[in-house]
mmJSON file of the N, C-alpha and C atoms, coordinates in Angstrom:
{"data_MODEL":{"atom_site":{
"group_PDB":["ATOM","ATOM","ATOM","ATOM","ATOM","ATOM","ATOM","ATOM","ATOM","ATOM","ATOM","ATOM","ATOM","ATOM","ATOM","ATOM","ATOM","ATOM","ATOM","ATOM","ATOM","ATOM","ATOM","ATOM","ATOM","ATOM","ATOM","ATOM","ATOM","ATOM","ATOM","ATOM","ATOM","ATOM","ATOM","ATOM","ATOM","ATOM","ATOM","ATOM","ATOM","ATOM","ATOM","ATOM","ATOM","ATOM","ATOM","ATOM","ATOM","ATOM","ATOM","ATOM","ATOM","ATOM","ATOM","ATOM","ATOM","ATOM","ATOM","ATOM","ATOM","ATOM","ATOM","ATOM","ATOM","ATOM","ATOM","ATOM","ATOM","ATOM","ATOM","ATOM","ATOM","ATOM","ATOM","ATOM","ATOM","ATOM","ATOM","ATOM","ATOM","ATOM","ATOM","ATOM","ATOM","ATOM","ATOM","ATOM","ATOM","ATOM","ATOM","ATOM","ATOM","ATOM","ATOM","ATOM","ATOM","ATOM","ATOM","ATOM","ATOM","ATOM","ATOM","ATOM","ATOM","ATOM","ATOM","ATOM","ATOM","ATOM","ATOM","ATOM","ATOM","ATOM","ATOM","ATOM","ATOM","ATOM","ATOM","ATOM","ATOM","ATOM","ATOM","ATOM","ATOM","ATOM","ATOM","ATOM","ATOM","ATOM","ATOM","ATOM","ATOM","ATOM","ATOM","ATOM","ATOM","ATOM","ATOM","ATOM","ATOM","ATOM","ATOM","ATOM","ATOM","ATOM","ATOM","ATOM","ATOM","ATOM","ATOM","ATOM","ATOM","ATOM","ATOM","ATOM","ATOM","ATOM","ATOM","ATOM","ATOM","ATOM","ATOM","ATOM","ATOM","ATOM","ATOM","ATOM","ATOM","ATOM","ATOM","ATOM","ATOM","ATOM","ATOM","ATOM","ATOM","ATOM","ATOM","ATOM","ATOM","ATOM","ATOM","ATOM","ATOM","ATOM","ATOM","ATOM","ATOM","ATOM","ATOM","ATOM","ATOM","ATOM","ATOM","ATOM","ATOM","ATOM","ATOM","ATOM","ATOM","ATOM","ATOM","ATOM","ATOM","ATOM","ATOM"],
"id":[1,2,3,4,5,6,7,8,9,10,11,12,13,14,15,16,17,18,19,20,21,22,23,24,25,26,27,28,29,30,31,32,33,34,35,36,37,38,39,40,41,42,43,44,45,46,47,48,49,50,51,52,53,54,55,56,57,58,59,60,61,62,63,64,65,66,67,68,69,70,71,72,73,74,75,76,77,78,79,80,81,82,83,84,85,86,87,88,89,90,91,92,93,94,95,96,97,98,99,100,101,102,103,104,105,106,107,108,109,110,111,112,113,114,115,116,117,118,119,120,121,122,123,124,125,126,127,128,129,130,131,132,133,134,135,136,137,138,139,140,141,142,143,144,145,146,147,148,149,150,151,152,153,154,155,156,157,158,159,160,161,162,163,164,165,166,167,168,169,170,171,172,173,174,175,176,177,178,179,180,181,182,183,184,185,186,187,188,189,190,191,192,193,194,195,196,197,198,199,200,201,202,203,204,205,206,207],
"type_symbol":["N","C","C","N","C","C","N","C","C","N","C","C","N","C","C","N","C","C","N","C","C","N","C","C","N","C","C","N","C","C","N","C","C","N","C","C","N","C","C","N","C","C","N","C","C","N","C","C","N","C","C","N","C","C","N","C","C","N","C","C","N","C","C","N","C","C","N","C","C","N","C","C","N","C","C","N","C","C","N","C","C","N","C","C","N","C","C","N","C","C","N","C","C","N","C","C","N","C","C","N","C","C","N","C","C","N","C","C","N","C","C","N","C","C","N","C","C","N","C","C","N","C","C","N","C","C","N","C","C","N","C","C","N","C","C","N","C","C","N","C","C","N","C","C","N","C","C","N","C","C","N","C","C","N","C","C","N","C","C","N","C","C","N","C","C","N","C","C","N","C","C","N","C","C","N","C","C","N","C","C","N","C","C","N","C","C","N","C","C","N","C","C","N","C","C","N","C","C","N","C","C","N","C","C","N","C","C"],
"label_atom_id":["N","CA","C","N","CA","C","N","CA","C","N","CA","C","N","CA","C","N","CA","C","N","CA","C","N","CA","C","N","CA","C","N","CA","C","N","CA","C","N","CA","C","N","CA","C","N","CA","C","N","CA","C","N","CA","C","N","CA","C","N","CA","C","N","CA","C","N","CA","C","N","CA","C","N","CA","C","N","CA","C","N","CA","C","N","CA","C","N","CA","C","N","CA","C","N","CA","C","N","CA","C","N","CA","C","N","CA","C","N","CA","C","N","CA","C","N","CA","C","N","CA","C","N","CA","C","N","CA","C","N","CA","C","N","CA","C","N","CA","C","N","CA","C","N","CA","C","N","CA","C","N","CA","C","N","CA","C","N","CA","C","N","CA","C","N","CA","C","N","CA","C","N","CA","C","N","CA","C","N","CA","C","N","CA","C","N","CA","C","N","CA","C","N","CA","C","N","CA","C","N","CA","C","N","CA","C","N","CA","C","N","CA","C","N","CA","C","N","CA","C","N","CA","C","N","CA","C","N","CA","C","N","CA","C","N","CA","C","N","CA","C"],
"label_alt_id":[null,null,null,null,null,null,null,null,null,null,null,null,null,null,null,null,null,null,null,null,null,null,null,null,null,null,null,null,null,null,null,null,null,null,null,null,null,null,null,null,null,null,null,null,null,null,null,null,null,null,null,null,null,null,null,null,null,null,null,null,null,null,null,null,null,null,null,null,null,null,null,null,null,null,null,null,null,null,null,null,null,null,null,null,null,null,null,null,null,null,null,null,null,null,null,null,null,null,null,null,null,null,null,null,null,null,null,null,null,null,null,null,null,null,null,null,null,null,null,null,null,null,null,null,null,null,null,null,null,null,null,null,null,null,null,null,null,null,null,null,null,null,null,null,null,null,null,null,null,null,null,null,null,null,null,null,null,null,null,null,null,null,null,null,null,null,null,null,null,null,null,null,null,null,null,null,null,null,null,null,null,null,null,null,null,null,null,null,null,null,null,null,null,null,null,null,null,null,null,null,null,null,null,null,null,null,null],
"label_comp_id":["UNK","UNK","UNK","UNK","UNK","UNK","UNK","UNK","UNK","UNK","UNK","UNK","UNK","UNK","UNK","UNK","UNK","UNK","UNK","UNK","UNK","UNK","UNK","UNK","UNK","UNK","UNK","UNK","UNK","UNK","UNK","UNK","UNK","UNK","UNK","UNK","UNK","UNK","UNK","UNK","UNK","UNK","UNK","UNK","UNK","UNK","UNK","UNK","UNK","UNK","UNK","UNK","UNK","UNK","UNK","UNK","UNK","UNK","UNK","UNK","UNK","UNK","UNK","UNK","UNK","UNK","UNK","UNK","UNK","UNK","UNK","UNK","UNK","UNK","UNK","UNK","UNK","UNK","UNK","UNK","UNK","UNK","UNK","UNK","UNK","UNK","UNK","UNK","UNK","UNK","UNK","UNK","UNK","UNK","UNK","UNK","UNK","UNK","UNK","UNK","UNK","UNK","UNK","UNK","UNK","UNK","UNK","UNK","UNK","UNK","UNK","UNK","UNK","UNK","UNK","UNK","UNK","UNK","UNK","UNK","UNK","UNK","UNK","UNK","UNK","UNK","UNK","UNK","UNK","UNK","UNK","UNK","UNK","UNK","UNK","UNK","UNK","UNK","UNK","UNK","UNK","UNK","UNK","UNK","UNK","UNK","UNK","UNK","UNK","UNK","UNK","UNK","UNK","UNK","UNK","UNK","UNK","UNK","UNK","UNK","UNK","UNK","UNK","UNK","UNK","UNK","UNK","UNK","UNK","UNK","UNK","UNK","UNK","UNK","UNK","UNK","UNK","UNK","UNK","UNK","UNK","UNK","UNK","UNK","UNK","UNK","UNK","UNK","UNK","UNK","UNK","UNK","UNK","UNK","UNK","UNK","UNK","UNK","UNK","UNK","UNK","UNK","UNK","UNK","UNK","UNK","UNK"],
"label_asym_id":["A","A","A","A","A","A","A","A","A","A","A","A","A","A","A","A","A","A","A","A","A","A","A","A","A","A","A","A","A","A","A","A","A","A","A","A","A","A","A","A","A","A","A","A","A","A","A","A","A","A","A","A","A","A","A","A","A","A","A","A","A","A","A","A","A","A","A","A","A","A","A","A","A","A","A","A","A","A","A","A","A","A","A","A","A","A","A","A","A","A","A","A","A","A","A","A","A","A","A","A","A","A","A","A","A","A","A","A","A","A","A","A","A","A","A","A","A","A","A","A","A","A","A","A","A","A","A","A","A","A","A","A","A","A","A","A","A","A","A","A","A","A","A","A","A","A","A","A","A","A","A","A","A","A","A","A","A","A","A","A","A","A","A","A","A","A","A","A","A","A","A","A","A","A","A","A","A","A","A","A","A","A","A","A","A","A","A","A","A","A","A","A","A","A","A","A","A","A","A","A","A","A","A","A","A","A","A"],
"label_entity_id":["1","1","1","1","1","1","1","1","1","1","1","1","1","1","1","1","1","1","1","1","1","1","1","1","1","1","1","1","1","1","1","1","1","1","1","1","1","1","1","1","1","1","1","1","1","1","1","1","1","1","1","1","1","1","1","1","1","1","1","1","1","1","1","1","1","1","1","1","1","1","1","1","1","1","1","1","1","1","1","1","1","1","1","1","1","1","1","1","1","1","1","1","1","1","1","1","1","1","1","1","1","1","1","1","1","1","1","1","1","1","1","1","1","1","1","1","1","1","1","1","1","1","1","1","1","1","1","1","1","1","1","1","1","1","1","1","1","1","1","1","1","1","1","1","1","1","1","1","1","1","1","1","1","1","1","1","1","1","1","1","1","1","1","1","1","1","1","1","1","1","1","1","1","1","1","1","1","1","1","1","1","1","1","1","1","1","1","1","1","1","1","1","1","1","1","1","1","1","1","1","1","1","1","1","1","1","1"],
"label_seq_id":[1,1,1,2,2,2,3,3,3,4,4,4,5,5,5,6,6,6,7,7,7,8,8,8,9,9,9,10,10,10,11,11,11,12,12,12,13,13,13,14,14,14,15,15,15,16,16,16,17,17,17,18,18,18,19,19,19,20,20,20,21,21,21,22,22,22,23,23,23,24,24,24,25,25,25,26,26,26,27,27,27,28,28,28,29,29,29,30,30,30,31,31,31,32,32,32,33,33,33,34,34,34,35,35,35,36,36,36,37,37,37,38,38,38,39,39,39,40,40,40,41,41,41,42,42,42,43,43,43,44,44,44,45,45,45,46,46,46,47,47,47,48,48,48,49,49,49,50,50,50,51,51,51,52,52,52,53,53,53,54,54,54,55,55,55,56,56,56,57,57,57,58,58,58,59,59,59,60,60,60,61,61,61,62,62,62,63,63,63,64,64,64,65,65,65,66,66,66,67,67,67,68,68,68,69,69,69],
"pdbx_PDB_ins_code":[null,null,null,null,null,null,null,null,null,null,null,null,null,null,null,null,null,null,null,null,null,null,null,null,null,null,null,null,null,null,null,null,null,null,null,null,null,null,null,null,null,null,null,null,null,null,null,null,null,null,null,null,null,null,null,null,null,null,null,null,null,null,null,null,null,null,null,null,null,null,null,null,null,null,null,null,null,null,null,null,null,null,null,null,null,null,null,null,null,null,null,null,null,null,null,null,null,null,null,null,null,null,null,null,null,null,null,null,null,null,null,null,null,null,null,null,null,null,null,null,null,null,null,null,null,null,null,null,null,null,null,null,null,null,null,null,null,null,null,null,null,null,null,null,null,null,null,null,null,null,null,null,null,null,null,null,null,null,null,null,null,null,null,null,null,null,null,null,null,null,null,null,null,null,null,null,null,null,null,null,null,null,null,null,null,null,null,null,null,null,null,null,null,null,null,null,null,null,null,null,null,null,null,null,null,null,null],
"Cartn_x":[0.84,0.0,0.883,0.837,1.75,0.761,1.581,1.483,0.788,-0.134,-0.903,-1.559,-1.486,-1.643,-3.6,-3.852,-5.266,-5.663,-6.554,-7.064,-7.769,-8.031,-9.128,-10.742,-11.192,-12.806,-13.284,-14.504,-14.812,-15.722,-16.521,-17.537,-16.711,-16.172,-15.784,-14.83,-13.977,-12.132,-10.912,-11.746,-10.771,-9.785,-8.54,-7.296,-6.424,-5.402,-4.516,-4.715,-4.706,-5.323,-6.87,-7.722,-9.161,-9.544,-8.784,-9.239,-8.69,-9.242,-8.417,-9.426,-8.516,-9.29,-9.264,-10.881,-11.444,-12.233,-11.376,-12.304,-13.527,-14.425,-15.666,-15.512,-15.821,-15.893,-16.234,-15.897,-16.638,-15.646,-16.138,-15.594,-15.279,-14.328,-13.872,-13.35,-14.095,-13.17,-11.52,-12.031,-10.71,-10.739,-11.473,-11.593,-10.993,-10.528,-9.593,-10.965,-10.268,-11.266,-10.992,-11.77,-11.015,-12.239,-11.121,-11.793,-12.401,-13.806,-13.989,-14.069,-13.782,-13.523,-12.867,-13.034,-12.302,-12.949,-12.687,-13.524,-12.803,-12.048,-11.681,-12.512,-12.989,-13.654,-13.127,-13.803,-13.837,-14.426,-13.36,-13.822,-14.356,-14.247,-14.807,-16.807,-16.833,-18.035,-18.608,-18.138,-18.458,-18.474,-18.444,-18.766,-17.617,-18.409,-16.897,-17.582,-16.117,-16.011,-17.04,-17.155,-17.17,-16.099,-16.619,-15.59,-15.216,-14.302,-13.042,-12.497,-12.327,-11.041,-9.671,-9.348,-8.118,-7.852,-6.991,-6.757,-6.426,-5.833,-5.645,-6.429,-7.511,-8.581,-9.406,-9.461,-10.138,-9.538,-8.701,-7.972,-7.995,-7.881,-8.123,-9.235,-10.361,-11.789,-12.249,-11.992,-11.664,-11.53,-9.786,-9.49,-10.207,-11.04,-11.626,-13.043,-13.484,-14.757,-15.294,-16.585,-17.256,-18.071,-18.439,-19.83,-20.841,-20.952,-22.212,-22.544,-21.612,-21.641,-21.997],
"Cartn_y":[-1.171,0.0,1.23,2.194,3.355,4.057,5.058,5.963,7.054,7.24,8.599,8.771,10.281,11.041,11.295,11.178,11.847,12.927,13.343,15.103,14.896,16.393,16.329,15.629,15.75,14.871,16.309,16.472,17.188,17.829,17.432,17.947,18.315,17.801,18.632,19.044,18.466,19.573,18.399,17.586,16.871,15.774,15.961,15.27,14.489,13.897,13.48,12.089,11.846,10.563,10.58,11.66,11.374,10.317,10.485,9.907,8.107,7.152,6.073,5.146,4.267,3.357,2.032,1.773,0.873,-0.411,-1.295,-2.451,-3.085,-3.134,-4.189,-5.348,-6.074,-7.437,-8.392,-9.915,-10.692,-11.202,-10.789,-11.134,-13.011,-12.998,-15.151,-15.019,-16.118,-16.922,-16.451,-15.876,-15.8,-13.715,-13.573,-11.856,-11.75,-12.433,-11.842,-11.152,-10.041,-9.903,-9.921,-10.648,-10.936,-9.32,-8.699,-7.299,-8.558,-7.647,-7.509,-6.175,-5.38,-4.077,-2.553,-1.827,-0.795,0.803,1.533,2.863,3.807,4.713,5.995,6.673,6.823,7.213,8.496,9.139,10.157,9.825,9.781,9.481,10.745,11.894,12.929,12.606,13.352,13.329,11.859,11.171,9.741,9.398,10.174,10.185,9.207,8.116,7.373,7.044,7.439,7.134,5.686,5.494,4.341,3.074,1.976,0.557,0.586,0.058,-0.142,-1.544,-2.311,-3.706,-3.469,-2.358,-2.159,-0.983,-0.743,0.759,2.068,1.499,2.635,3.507,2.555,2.983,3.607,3.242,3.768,5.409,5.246,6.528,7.491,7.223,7.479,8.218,7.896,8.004,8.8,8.724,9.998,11.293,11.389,12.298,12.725,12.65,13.471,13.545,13.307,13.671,15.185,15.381,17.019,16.796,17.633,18.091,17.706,17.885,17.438,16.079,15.21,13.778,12.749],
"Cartn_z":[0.0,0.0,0.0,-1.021,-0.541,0.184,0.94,2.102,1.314,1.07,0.849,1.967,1.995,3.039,2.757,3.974,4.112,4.483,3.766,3.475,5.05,5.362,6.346,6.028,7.078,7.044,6.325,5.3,4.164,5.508,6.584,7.347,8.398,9.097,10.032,10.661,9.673,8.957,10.068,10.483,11.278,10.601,11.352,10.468,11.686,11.104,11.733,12.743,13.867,14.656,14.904,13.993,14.822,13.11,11.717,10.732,10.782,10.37,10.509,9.314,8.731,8.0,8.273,8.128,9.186,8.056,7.879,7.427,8.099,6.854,6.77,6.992,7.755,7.635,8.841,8.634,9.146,10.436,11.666,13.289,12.929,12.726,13.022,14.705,15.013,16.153,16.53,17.648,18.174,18.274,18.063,17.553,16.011,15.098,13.97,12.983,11.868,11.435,9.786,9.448,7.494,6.746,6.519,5.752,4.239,5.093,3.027,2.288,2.791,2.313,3.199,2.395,3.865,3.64,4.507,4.582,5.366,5.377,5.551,6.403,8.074,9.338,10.098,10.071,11.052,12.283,13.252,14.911,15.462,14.92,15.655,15.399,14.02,13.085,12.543,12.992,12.836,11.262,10.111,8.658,8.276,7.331,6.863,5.15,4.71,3.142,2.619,0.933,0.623,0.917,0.652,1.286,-0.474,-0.102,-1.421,-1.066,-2.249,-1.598,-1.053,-1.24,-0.56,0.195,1.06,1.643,1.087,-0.257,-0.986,-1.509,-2.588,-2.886,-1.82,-0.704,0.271,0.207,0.694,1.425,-0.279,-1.509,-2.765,-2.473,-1.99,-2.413,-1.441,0.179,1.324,0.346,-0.715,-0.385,-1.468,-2.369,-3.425,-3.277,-1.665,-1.137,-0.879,-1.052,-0.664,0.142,0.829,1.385,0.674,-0.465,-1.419,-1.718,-1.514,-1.311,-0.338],
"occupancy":[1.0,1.0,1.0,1.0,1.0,1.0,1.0,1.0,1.0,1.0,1.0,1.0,1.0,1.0,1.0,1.0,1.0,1.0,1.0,1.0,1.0,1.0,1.0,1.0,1.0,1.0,1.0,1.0,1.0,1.0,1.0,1.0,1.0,1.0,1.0,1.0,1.0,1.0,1.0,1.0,1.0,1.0,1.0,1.0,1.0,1.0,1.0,1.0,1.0,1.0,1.0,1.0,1.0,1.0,1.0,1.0,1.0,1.0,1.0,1.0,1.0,1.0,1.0,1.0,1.0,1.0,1.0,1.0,1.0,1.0,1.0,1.0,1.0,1.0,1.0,1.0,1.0,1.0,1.0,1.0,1.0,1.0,1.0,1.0,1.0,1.0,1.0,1.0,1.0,1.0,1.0,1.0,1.0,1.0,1.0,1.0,1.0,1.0,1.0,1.0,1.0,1.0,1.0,1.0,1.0,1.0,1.0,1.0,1.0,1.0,1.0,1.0,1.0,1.0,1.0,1.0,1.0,1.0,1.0,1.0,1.0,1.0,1.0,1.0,1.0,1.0,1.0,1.0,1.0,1.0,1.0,1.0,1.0,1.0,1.0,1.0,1.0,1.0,1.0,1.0,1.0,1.0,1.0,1.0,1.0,1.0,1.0,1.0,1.0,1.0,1.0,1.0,1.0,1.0,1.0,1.0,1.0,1.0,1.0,1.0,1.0,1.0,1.0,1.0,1.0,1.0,1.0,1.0,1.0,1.0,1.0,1.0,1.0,1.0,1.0,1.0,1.0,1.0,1.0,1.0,1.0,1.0,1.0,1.0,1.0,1.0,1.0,1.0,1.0,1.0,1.0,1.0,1.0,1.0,1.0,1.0,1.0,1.0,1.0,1.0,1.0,1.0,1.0,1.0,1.0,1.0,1.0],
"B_iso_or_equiv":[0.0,0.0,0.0,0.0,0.0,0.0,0.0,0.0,0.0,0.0,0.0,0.0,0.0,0.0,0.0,0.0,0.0,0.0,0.0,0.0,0.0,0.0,0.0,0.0,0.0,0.0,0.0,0.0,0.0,0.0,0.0,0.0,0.0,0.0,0.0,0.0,0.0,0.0,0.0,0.0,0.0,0.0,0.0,0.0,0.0,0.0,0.0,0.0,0.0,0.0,0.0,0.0,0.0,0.0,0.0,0.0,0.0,0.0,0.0,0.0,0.0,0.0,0.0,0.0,0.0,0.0,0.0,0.0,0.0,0.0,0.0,0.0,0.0,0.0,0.0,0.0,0.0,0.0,0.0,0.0,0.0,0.0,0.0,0.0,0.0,0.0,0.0,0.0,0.0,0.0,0.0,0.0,0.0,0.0,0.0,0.0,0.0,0.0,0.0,0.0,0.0,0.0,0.0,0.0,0.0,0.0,0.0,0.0,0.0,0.0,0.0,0.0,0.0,0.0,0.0,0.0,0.0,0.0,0.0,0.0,0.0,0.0,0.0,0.0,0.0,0.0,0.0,0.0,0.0,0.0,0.0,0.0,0.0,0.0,0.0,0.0,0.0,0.0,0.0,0.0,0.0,0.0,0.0,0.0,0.0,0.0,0.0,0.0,0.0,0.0,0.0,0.0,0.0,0.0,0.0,0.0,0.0,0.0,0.0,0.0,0.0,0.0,0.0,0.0,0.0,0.0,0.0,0.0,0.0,0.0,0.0,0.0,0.0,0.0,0.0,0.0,0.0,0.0,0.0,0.0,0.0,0.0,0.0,0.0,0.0,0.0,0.0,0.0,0.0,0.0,0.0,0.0,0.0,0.0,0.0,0.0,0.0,0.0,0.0,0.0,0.0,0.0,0.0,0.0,0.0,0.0,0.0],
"pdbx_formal_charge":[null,null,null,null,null,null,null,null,null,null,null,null,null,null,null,null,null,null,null,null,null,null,null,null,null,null,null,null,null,null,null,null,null,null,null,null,null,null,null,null,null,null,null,null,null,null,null,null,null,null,null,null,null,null,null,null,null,null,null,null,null,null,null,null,null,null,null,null,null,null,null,null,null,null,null,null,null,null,null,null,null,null,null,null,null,null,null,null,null,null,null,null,null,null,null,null,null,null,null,null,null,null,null,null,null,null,null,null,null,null,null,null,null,null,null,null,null,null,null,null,null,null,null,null,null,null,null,null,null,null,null,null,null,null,null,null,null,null,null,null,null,null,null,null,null,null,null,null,null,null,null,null,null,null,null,null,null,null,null,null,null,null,null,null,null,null,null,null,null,null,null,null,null,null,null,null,null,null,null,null,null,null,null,null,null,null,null,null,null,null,null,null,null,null,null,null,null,null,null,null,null,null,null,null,null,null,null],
"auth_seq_id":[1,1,1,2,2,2,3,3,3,4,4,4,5,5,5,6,6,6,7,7,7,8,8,8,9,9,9,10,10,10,11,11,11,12,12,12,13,13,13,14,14,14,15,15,15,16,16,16,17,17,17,18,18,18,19,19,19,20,20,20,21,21,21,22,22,22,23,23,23,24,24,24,25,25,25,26,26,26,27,27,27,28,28,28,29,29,29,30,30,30,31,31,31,32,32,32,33,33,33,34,34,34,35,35,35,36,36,36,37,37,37,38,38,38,39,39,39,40,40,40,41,41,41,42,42,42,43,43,43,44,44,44,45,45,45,46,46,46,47,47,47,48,48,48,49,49,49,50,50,50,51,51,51,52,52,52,53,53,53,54,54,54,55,55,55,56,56,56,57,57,57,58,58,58,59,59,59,60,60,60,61,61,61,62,62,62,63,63,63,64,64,64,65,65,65,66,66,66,67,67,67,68,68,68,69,69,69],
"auth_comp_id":["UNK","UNK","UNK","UNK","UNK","UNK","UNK","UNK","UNK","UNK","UNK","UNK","UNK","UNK","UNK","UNK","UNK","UNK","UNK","UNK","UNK","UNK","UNK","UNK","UNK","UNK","UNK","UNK","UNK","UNK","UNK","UNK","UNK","UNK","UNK","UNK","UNK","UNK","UNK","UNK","UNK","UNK","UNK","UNK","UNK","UNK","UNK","UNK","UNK","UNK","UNK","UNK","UNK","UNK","UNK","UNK","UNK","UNK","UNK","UNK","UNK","UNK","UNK","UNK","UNK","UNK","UNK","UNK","UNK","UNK","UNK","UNK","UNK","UNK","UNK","UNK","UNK","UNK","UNK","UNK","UNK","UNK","UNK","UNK","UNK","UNK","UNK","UNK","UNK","UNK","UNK","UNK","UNK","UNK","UNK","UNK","UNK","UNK","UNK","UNK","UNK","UNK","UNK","UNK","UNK","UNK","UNK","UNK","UNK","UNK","UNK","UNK","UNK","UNK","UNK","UNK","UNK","UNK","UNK","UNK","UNK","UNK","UNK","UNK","UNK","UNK","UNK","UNK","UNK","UNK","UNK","UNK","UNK","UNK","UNK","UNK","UNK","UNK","UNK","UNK","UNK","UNK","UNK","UNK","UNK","UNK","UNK","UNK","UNK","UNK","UNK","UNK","UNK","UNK","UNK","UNK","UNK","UNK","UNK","UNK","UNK","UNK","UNK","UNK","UNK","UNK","UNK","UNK","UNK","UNK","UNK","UNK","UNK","UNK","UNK","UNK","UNK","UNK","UNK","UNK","UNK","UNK","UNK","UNK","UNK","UNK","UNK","UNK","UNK","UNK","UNK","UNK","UNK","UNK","UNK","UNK","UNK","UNK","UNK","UNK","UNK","UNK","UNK","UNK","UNK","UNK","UNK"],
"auth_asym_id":["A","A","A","A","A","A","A","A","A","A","A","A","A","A","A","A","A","A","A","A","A","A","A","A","A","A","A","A","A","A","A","A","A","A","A","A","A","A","A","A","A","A","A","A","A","A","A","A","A","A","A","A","A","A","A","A","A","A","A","A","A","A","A","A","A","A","A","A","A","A","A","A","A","A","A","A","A","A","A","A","A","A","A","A","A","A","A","A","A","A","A","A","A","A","A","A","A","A","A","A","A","A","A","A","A","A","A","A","A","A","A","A","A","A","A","A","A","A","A","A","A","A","A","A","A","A","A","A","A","A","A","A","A","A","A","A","A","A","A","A","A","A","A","A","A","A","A","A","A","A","A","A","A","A","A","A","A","A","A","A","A","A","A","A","A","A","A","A","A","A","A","A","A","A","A","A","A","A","A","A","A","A","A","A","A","A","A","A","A","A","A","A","A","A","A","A","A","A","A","A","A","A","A","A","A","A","A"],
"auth_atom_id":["N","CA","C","N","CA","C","N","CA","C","N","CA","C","N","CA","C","N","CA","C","N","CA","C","N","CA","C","N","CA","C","N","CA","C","N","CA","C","N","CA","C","N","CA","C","N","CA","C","N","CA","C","N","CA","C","N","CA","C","N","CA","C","N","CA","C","N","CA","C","N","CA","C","N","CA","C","N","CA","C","N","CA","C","N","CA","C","N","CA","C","N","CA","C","N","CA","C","N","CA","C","N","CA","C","N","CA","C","N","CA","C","N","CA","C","N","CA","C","N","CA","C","N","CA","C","N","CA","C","N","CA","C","N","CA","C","N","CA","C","N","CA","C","N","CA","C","N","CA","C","N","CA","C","N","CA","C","N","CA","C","N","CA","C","N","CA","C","N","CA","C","N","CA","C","N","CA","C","N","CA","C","N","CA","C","N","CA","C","N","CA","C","N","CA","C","N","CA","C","N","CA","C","N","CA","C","N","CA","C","N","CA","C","N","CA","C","N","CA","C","N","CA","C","N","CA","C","N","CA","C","N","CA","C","N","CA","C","N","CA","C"],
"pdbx_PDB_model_num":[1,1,1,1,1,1,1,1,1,1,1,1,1,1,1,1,1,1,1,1,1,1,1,1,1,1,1,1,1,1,1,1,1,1,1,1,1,1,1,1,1,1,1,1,1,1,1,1,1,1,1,1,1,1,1,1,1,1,1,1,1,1,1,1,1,1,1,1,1,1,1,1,1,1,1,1,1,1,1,1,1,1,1,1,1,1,1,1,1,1,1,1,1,1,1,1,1,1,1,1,1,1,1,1,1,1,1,1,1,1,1,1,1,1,1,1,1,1,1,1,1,1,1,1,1,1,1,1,1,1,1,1,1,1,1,1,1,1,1,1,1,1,1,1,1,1,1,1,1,1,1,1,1,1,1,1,1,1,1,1,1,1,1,1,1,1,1,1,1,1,1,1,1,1,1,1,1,1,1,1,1,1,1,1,1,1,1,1,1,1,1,1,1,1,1,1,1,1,1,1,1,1,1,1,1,1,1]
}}}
């Protein structure tokens, strides 16, 4: 995965440790969790991107988000 950087949250300008990307998926035995996809979260504003198969695309799709979306 390269390291692209994430824009602030489009609603409520928050960056840095409150954004984190957070896979979809199914709790197995034992706590592990097999992503089936992933999403770009704002812990402040709770708002999280579309799920993507990978983190990139995720964090891709964060950063060319608006308000209008």
């Amino acid at each position: 995965m390269s390291k692209e950087r994430m824009k602030p949250c489009p609603f409520c300008g928050s960056k840095g440790k409150d954004l984190r990307v957070d896979p979809s998926g199914v709790l197995r035995f034992g706590g592990k969790v097999d992503p089936l996809g992933w999403s770009v979260c704002c812990k402040k504003c709770l708002c999280c991107g579309p799920y993507h198969d990978d983190k990139t695309e995720a964090v891709k799709s964060w950063n060319t988000a608006t308000r209008d979306q």
